[in-house]
C-alpha positions as CSV (number, residue, x, y, z in Angstrom):
1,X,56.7,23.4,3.9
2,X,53.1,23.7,2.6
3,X,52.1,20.6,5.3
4,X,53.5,22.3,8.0
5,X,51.3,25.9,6.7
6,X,48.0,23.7,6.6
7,X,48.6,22.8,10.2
8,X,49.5,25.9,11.7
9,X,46.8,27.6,9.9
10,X,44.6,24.8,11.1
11,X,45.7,25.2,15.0
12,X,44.8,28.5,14.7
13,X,41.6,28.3,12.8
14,X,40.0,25.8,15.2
15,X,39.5,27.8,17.9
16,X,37.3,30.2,15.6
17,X,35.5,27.1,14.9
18,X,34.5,26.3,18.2
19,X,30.8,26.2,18.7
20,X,29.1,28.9,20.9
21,X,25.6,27.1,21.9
22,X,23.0,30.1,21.6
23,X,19.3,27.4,22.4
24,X,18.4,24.0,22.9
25,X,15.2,22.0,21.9
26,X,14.0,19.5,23.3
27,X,11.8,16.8,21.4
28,X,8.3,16.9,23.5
29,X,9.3,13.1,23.9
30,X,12.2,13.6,25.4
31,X,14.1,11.3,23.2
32,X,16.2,14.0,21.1
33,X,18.5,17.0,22.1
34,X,19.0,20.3,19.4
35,X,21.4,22.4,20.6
36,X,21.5,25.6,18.3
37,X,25.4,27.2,17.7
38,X,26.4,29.8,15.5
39,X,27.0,27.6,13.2
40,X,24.1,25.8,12.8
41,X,22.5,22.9,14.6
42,X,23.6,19.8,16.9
43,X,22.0,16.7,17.6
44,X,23.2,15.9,21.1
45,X,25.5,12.3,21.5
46,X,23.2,10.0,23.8
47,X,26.0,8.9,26.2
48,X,25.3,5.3,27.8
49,X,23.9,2.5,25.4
50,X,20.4,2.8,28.3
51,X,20.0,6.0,28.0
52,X,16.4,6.5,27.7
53,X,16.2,10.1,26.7
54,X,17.0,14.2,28.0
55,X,15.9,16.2,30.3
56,X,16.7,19.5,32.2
57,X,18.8,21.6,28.7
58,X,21.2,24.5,29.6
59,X,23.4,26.5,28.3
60,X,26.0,28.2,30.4
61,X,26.2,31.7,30.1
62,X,28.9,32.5,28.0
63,X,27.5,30.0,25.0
64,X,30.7,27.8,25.2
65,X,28.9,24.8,27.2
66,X,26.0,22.7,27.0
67,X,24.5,20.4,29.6
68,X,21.6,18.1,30.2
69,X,20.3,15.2,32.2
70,X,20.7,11.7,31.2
71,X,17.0,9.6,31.7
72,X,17.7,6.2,32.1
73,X,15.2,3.6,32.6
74,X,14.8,2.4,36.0
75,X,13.7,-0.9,37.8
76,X,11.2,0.4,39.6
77,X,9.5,3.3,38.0
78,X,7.3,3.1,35.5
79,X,9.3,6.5,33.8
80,X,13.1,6.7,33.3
81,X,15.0,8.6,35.7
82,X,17.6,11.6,35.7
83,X,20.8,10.0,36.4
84,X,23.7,11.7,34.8
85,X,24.4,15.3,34.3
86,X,26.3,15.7,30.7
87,X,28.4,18.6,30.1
88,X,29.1,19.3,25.9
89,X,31.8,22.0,24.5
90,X,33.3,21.8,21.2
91,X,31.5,18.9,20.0
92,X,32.0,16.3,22.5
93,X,31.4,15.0,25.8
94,X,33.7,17.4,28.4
95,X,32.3,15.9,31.7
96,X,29.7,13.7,33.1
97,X,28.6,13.8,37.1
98,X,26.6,10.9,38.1
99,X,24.9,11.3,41.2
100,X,24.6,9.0,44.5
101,X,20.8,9.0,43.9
102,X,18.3,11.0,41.1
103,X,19.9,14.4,39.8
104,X,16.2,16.4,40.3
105,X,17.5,20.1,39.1
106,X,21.0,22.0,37.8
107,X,22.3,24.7,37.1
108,X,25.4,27.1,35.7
109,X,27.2,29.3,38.2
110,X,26.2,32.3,36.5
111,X,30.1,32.6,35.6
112,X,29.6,29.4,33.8
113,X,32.7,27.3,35.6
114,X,30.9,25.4,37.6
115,X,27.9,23.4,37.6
116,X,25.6,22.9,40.7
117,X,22.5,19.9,41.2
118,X,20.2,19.0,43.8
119,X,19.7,14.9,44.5
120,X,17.7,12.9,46.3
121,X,15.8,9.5,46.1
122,X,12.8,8.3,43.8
123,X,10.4,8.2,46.1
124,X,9.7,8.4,50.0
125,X,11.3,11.0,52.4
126,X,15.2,11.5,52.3
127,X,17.7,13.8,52.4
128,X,18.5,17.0,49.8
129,X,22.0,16.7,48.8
130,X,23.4,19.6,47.1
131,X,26.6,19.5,44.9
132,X,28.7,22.2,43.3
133,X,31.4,21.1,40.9
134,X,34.3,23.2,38.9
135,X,33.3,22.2,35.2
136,X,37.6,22.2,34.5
137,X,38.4,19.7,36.0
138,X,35.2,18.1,38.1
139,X,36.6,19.1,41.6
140,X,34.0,19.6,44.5
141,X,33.8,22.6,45.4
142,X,31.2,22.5,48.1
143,X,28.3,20.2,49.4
144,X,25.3,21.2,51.6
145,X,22.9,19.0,52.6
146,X,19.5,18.7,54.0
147,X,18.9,15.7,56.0
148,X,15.4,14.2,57.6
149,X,14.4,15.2,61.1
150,X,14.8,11.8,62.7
151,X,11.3,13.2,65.1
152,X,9.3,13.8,62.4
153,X,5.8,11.7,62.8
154,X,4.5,8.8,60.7
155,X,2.2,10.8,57.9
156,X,3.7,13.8,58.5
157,X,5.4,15.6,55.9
158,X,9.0,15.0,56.7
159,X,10.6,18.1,58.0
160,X,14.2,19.0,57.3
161,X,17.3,19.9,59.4
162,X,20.6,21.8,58.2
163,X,24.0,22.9,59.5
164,X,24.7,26.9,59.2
165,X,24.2,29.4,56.3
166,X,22.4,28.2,53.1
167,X,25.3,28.4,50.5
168,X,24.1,31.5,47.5
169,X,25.0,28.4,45.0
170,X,21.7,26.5,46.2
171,X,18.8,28.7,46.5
172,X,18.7,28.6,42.1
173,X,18.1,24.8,42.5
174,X,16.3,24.8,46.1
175,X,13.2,22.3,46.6
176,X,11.4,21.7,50.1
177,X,14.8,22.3,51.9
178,X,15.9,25.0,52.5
179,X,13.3,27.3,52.4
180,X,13.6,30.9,52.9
């Protein structure tokens, strides 16, 4: 009898327990993650064995989730690179997106279920690839994309093309393309 108490209180004491992220400090080397709850202080999990360091902290807006971007060394760079965006809720890893190319900027939806990030390579011209996901479960929700005008001319700063309406989701996390 007293065994099956302790869990039941338990199960319902854990949700109460749950942290509810309020900051995040980053070391000015990048190499640590503090993310501030209510009920004190977290050192983030690093999540690949080459993880370099963090970048890019935020906390959605309803305090139950914490993201950042995973810098991973790079072959050709003489910096690491953001590869990996890390979602965190109640103490561990809930999600990681890992993008074609370099994850350059993110974001919360401000409703905090979904995440969006802009990509795009290391250097030289290319394409803006914008992705929003639904934090749940990781679905896409939606993809816009700015690609290269194929006429642009050599030294030229590339110019960008796009299909229809620029999505609300992107203009948070907008670079070059689109511009309004």
């Amino acid at each position: 009898m007293r065994t099956g108490s302790l869990a039941l209180l338990l199960l319902v004491a854990l949700p109460a327990l749950a942290d509810h992220y309020r900051s995040a400090t980053l070391a000015p080397d990048r190499s640590t993650l503090t993310l501030h709850t209510d009920h004190g202080q977290v050192v983030a999990p690093r999540t690949d064995p080459d993880q370099q360091g963090f970048d890019e902290p935020h906390i959605a807006p309803d305090g139950q989730t914490a993201g950042w971007l995973m810098l991973e060394g790079n072959c050709c760079t003489s910096y690491p690179l953001p590869t990996e965006l890390v979602l965190f809720r109640d103490g561990r890893i809930l999600r990681r997106f890992t993008g074609d190319t370099v994850i350059w900027a993110w974001t919360f939806s401000p409703d905090g279920q979904a995440v969006a990030w802009r990509e795009r390579t290391a250097h030289g011209a290319s394409s803006i690839v914008y992705h929003l996901r639904r934090i749940d479960d990781g679905t896409e929700l939606a993809q816009f994309a700015c690609d290269l005008k194929p006429d642009t001319p050599a030294g030229e700063a590339p110019g960008y093309v796009y299909q229809g309406k620029v999505p609300a989701w992107v203009w948070s996390i907008a670079e070059e393309c689109p511009t309004r």
